[in-house]
N, C-alpha and C positions, 0 to 999 in steps of 0.2 A: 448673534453669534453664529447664526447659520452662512454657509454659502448662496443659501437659497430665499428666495422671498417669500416665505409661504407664512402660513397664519401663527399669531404667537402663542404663546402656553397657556394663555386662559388663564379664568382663577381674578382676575380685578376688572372692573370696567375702564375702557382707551377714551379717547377722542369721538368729537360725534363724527360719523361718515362723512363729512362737509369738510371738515378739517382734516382727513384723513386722507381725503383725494388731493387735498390742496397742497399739502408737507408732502404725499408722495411725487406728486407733480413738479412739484421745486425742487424735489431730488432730482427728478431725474433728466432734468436741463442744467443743474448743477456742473461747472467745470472741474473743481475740488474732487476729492475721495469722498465719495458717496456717504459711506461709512465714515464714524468721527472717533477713530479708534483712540480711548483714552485707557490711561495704565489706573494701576489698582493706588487708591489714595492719593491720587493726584503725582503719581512720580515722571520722572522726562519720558518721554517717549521718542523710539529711534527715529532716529533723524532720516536713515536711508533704509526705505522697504518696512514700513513700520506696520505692518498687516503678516501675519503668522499662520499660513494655512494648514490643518493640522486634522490628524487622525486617529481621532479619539477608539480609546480600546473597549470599543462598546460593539459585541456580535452580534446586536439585531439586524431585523433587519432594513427597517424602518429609517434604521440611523447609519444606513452604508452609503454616508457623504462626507464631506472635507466640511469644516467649520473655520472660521474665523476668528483670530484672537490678536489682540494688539499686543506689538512687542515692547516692555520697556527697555529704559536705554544703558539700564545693568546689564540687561541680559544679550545685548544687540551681538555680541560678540562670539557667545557662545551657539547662540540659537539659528543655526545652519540647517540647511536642509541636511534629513536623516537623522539628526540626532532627536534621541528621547527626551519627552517633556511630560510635569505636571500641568493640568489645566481645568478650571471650575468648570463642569457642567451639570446642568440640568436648570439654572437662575431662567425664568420667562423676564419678557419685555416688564412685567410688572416689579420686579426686581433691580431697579435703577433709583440710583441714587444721585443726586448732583452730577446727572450725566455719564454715571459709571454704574457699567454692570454688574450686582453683588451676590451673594451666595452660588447653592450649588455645590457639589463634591467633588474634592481633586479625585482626578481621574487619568489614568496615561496615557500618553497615545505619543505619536509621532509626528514631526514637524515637516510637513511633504514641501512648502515650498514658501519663500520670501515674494511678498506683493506690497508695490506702491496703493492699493485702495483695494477696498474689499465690494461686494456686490452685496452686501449686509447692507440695512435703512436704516441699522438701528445700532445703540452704542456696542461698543466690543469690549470683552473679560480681557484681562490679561493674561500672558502664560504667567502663571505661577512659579514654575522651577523647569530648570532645562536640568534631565536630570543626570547627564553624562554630556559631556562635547565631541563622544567619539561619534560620528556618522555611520550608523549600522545600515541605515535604509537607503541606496542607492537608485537612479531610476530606472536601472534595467529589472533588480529584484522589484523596487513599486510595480513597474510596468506587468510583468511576469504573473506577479500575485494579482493582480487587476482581471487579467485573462484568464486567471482560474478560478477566480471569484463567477467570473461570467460566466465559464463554461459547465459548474455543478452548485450553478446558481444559491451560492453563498454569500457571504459579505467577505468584504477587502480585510476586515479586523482579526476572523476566525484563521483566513487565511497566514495573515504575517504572524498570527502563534505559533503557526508550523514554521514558517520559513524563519525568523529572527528567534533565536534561541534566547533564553533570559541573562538578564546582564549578572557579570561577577566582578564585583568593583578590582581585586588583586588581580586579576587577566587584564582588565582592560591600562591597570596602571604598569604592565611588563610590555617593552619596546618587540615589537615582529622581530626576527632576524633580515636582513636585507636579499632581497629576491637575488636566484644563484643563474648563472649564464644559459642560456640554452645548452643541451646536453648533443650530442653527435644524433646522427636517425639510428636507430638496432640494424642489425640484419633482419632479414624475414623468420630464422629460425623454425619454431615451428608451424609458423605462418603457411612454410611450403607446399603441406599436406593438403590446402584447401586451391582447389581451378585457378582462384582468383583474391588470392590470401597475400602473396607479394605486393600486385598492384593495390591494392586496398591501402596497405602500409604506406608504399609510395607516393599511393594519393595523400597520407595524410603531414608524408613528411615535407611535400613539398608544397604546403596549404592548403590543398582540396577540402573539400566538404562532401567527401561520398556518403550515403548512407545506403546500410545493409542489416540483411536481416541471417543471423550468424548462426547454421545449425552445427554446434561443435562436436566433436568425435569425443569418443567414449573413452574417458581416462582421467589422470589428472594435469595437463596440461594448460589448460582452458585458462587456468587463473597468470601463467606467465605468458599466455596468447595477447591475454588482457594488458598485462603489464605490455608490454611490447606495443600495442597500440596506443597506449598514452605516450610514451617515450616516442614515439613519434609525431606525437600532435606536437610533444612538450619540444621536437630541435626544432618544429616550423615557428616556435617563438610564440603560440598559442598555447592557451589549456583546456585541461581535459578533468571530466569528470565521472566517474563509474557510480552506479549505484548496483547493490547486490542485496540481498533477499535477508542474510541474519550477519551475528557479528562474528562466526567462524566461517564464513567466506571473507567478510572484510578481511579477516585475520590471513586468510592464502595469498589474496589479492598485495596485500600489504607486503607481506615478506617477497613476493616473486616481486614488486617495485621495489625493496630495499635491496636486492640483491641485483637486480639490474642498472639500478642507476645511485645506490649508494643512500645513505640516508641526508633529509632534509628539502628531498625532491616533491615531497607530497603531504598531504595531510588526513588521516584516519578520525573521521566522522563516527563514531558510535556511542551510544547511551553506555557501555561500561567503561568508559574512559573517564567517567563524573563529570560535573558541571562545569568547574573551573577548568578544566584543563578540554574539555571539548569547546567549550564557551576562547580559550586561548589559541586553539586548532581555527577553529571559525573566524577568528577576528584576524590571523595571520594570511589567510584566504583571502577577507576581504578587503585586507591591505597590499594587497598583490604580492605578498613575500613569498608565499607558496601558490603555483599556479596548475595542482594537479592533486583533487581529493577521492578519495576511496571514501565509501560507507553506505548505510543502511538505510532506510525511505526517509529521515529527515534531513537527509543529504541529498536530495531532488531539489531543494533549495538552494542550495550553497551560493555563494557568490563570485563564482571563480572570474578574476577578470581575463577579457579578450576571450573567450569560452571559443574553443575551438573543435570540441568531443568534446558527448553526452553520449554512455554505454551504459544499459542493464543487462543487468544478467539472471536470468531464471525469470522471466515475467511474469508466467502462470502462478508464482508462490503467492499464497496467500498475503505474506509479511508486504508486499509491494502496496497494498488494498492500506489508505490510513482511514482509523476509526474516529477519528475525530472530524467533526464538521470542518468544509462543506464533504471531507471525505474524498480525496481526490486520489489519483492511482500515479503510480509512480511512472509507470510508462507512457502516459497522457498528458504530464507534466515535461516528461523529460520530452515527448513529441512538440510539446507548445517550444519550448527552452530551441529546436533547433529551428524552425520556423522564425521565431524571431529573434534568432541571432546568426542566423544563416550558418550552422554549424553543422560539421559533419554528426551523423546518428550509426548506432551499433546497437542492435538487440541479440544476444547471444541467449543460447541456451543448449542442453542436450535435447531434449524436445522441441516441440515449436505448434503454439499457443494457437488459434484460430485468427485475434488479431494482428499477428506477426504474416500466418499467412495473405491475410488483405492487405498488409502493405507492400506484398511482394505482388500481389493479383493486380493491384491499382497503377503499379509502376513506379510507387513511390519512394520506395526500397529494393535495391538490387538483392537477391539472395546470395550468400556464401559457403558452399557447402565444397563437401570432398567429393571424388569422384567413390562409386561403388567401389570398384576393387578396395579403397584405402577404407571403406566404411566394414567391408569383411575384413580386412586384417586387424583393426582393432578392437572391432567389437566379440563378446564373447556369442559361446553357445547358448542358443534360448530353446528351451525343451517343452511341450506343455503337458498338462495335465487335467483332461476334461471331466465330466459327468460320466460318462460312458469307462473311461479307464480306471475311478475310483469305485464305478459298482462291479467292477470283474477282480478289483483291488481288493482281497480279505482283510491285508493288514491294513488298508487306509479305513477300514471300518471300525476298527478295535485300537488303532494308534494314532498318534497326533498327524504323522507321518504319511503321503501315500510310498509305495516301494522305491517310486523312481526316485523320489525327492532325498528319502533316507538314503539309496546308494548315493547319489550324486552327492550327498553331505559327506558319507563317510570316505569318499574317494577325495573329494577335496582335502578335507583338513588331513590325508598323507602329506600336503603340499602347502599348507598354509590354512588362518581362518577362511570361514563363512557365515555369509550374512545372513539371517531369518529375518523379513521383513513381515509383520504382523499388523493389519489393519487398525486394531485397537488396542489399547495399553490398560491397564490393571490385569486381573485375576480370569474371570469370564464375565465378560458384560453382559450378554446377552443370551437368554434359559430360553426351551421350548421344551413342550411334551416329544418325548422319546416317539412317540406310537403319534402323532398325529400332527407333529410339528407346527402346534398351535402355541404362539408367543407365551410364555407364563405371564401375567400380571398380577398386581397386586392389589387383594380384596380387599381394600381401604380405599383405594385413588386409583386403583387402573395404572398404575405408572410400573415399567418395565421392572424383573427380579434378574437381579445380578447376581451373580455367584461370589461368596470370599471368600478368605481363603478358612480353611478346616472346614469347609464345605455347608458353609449359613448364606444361608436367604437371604438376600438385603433389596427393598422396595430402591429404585434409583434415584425416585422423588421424595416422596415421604421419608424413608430411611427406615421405616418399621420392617422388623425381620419377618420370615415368614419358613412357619415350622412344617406346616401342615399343609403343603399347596397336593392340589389333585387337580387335572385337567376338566374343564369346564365343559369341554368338547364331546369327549370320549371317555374321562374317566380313570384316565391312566393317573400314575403314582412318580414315574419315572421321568427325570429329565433330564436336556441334553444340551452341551451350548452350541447356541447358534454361529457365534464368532468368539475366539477363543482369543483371549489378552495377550497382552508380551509378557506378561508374570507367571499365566498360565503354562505357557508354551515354553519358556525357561526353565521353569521345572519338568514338563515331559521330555525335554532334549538333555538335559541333567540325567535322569535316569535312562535313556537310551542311550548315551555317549557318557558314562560314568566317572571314563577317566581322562576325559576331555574339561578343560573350565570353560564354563558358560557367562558372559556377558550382557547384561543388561540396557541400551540406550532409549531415552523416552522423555517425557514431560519433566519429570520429577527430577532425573540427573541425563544430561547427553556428554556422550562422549564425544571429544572432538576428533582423538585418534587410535586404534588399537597396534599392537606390535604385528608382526607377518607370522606369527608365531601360529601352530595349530590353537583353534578357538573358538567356539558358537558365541556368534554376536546375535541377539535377539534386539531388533528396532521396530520403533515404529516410524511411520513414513516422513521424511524428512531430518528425522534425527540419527542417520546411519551415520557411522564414523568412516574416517578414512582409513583404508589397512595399509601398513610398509609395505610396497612391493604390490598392494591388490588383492582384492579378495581370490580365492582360489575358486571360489563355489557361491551362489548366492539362493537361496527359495523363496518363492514369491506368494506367501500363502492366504487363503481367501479371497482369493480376486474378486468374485462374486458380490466381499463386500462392500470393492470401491466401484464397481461397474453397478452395481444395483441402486442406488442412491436416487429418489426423484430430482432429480437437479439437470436442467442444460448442459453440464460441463462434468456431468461425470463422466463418459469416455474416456476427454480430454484429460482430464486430473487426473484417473487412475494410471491412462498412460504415461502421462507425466512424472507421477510416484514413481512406479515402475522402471523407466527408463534413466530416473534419476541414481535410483538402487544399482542397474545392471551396469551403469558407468564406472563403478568402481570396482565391478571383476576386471580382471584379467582379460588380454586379448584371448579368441576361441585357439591361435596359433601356440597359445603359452599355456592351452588346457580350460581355460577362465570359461563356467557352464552357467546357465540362467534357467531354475525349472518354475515356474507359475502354474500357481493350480488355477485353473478358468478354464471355461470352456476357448477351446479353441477356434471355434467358428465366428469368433465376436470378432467386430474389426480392430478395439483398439488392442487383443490379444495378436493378431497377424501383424498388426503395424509393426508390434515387439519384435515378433519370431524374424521380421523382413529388416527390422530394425531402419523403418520408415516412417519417422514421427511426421514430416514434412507431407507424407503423401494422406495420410491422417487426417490433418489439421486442413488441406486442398477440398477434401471430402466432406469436410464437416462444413465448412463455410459454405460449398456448391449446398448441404441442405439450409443450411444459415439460411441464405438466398431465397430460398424457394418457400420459406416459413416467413421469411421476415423479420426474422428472429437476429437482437447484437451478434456481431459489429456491423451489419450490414444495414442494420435503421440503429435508430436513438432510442433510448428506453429511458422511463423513467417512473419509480417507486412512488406510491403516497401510502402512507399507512397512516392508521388511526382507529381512533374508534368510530362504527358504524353511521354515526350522527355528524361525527367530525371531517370522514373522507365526504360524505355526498355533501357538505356548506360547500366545502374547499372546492369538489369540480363541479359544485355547480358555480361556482362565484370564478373561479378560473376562466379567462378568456387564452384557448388552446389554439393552436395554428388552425387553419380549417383542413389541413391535410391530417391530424393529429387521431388517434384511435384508441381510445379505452377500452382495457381489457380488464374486465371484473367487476368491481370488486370480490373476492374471496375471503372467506375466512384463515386468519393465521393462528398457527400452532399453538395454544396458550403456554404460558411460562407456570409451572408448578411452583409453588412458597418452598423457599430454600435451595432452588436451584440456579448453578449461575445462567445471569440473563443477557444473549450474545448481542452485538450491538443492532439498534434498530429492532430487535425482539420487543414486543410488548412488555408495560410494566406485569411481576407476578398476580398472577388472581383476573387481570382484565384481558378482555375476548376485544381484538381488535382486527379488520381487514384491511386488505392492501389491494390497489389497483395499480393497473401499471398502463399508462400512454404511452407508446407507439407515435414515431412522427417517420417518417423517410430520411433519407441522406439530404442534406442541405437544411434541413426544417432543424437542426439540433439548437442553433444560436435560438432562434425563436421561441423555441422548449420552453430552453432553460430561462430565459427573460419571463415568458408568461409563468413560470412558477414562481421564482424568485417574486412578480410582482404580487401576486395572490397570498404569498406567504407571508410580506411585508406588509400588506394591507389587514390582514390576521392578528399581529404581534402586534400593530399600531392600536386597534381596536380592544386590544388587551384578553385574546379568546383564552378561556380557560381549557378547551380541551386541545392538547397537539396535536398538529401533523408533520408527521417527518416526511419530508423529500429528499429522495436520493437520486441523483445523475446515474445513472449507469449502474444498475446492481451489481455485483459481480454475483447473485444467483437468484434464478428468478422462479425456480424452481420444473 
């Protein structure tokens, strides 16, 4: 059943070696199909192409190959390449019966391709059930999934769960609507604002393939910038594809393509659409009827045919990162997709990432940005607010508030809401002694006291309250939070703006828009709403707490948050103020005030560079437990260029707490090491882990290793 000739599954005694050598020998001077591919029970078997090469949905990784199955001569018809199929496996060579192969568990997988003989010695299963005749699996998507298999050294199976969404028998039995005429090219419209925003367009209406790396101006414009570049790929008779970060950017993106080109031009990829009816979005896509999808990271897949544009948008968002093995990144994918399909690329953002800067440093993406003048007229005023201004500040001691921050609040909402962007969401997360500003924890498990509300104790792990806390340090009785919630701070902006309404956006409920109406909006990072008209006023408060994080990428992120916040005041021309409390001497605080994410992201790679440190080498994760990571590198054969850094101990996971992905299971102490190889060395990486790993799961090891490609935080 295999593609391969390797040894059978054991379990009965073969042939003696004498006759073993002798049958393979006559195989393989044999002019015939090697393989004697017979159907199950003796049924006909297909006359043309009667070998069924197939992709069983099994994610080890041991078993990341093609197998072999005979086709009978009911199914000849149906069983095309791409279409899904049942099929026995796991039956060894000892499982033969009258020259047919028997048992084993149907299992599904996909039918990759029709072959007159197989490279099998030995009889072949039959498909079982073809279990749709629709062709989901094309060979550009095969191909695609193949190279990202290779590149975060996973298998081809874990992969096509992301890319082929699950079948809905009513979708696939409704006809596409038939593909609509190439639409006219747009104007450049807002395009104009940017040096080389026209020509961009230009190139793509007249079938170019430019790729650029897009830092958008500050507003809301960005989502029918967007539109306008698909509708140009879409009159060169090409498509196009977007991917954006959650499902209310889909939601912009969508309405600015519906209003530009009318509906039925495109198809809206997102998990709240439900299964059937995104499962009928997808299969309308991959029947060429719609040649232009918007959506969210499982639309990095899509099948758009003649792909002519692939744009993200927001790269740095977390939501881009998939959690599921082999765990691939949305802009690494959509890099592969232009590569081999010679397609123009688009990375936009209000910010701009570290890796967006290396492709502009490499020459492999042209940058697109506005000229200064046009980046001061839209963006607003950014104000700060450091260490040295809050200790001469009386009332930033005694209120939520420092002075600047509350004028600037109450001078906006004369003019419309403002936004409070708050690092952390609940009540107050995080306690310290008043007098020594030693973290509280709690005398049971050490695990952080959070403040709730009517002002109880709550351990963050255990959950046991705590009545009676006194500092361990010094003694004190008194305590103070260290980073104060969105719930918290809604209520202190409630009673200093009384007769103002305060809003709430976050985990639990986000808003998608609020009115232009005067209004305290309290968010946390990522969940700001959009205001009618702009926010008037925005505060930027605890900086502290996203610059301080031990992580690689906190700069980057917090200015990223930051500047994703201050895109939605108001230009500085129309009043629109930005105050952040952080010290001002930080760079990604200047990047803000200069409103120069670009010159940011230039800065931080030149030290990338000089550490070693991604996008500039290859990185790659092992974790485990202490006995498990050192089998795994020592039994690993690494590049000789390749550099182990660690192993370290990781953060244990407390009983009851949720556990993020690649976190250890609760209660177990596990470390991580991370190899290091150079630019070029990446393909080789990822092969020698991938093989190490498969040699593991073959062997049946009881204790895991997780390998990751590319962390996104290495700490």
């Amino acid at each position: 059943m295999s593609s391969e000739n390797g040894p059978g599954d054991g379990g009965a005694e073969g042939p003696p070696p004498e006759q073993l050598a002798l049958i393979r020998e006559s195989v393989r001077r044999a002019k015939v199909p090697r393989a004697k591919p017979r159907t199950w029970r003796g049924a006909a078997l297909a006359e043309h192409l009667p070998v069924a090469r197939v992709l069983v949905d099994k994610g080890v990784l041991h078993l990341d190959r093609y197998f072999d199955y005979a086709v009978p001569a009911d199914l000849d018809a149906q069983a095309q390449p791409g279409v899904r199929v049942r099929v026995r496996f796991g039956a060894g060579r000892h499982r033969v019966r009258e020259g047919r192969r028997e048992g084993g568990g149907l299992v599904d997988g996909f039918l990759v391709e029709r072959r007159a003989e197989s490279d099998y010695s030995g009889p072949l299963a039959a498909l079982a059930q073809v279990v749709s005749p629709e062709p989901v699996l094309g060979e550009e998507l095969l191909g695609l999934a193949r190279a990202v298999a290779d590149r975060y050294a996973g298998s081809l199976a874990d992969v096509l769960q992301l890319a082929v969404p699950p079948r809905n028998a009513r979708a696939e039995q409704r006809s596409s609507p038939p593909p609509l005429a190439p639409p006219p090219p747009p104007d450049a419209g807002p395009w104009e604002r940017y040096e080389h925003g026209a020509a961009f367009l230009g190139a793509l209406a007249s079938g170019g393939a430019p790729r650029a790396v897009w830092n958008a101006l500050p507003g809301p414009l960005w989502s029918e910038e967007l539109a306008r570049a698909v509708a140009a790929t879409l009159a060169s008779g090409r498509g196009a594809l977007v991917v954006v970060p959650d499902g209310r950017a889909a939601a912009r993106v969508d309405a600015a393509l519906t209003a530009l080109l009318g509906p039925g031009r495109h198809a809206l990829l997102t998990a709240d659409a439900g299964p059937e009816k995104r499962y009928a979005q997808w299969l309308a896509v991959r029947r060429g009827s719609v040649r232009a999808v918007v959506g969210t990271r499982a639309a990095m897949f899509a099948p758009v045919t003649d792909l002519g544009l692939v744009a993200v948008w927001d790269d740095g968002d977390d939501s881009h990162s998939e959690q599921h093995a082999p765990q691939p990144h949305t802009r690494d994918v959509l890099l592969l997709r232009a590569a081999l399909d010679r397609c123009a690329f688009l990375l936009g953002s209000w910010s701009c990432t570290v890796e967006a800067a290396q492709l502009v440093e490499t020459g492999w993406a042209r940058p697109l940005a506005a000229g200064r003048e046009q980046v001061r007229r839209a963006a607003p005023l950014v104000r700060t607010v450091g260490d040295g201004d809050l200790a001469r500040d009386g009332a930033a001691r005694a209120a939520r508030l420092p002075s600047l921050a509350w004028q600037a609040a109450r001078e906006g909402l004369r003019h419309g809401p403002v936004l409070v962007q708050v690092p952390r969401r609940g009540y107050a997360p995080r306690m310290a002694c008043d007098r020594c500003r030693e973290p509280a924890r709690c005398r049971h498990c050490s695990g952080p006291l959070e403040g709730q509300d009517g002002g109880v104790l709550r351990c963050g792990w255990c959950g046991r309250e705590e009545s009676a806390w006194h500092c361990p340090e010094c003694g004190g009785f008194r305590l103070r939070a260290q980073v104060v919630g969105a719930r918290r701070t809604a209520e202190e902006l409630g009673r200093a703006f009384p007769a103002v309404p305060v809003r709430t956006s976050g985990r639990e409920h986000v808003l998608d828009t609020v009115p232009g109406t005067p209004a305290l909006v309290v968010s946390t990072p990522g969940a700001e709403p959009v205001a009618e008209g702009g926010y008037a006023a925005a505060l930027l408060l605890d900086g502290w707490a996203m610059l301080g994080r031990p992580d690689l990428r906190a700069g980057e992120d917090g200015l990223r948050r930051w500047i994703a916040a201050a895109a939605l005041v108001r230009p500085q021309p129309e009043g629109g103020t930005v105050v952040v409390v952080a010290e001002p001497t930080l760079r990604p605080v200047q990047a803000l005030v200069r409103w120069d994410p670009v010159g940011h992201a230039v800065r931080e790679l030149a030290e990338r560079a000089e550490l070693g440190f991604p996008p500039v080498s290859r990185m790659a994760a092992v974790s485990g437990t202490p006995a498990a990571v050192a089998d795994f590198l020592g039994a690993v054969a690494l590049p000789a260029d390749a550099e182990v850094l660690g192993p370290v101990p990781l953060p244990p996971v407390p009983p009851g707490r949720p556990r993020r992905p690649g976190a250890p299971p609760p209660g177990e102490h596990w470390e991580r090491a991370l190899v290091r190889v150079p630019p070029g060395s990446g393909a080789a990486l990822a092969t020698a882990l991938k093989t190490a790993q498969a040699a593991r799961t073959a062997r049946g090891s009881e204790e895991p290793v997780r390998v990751r490609i590319d962390p996104p935080d290495i700490g």
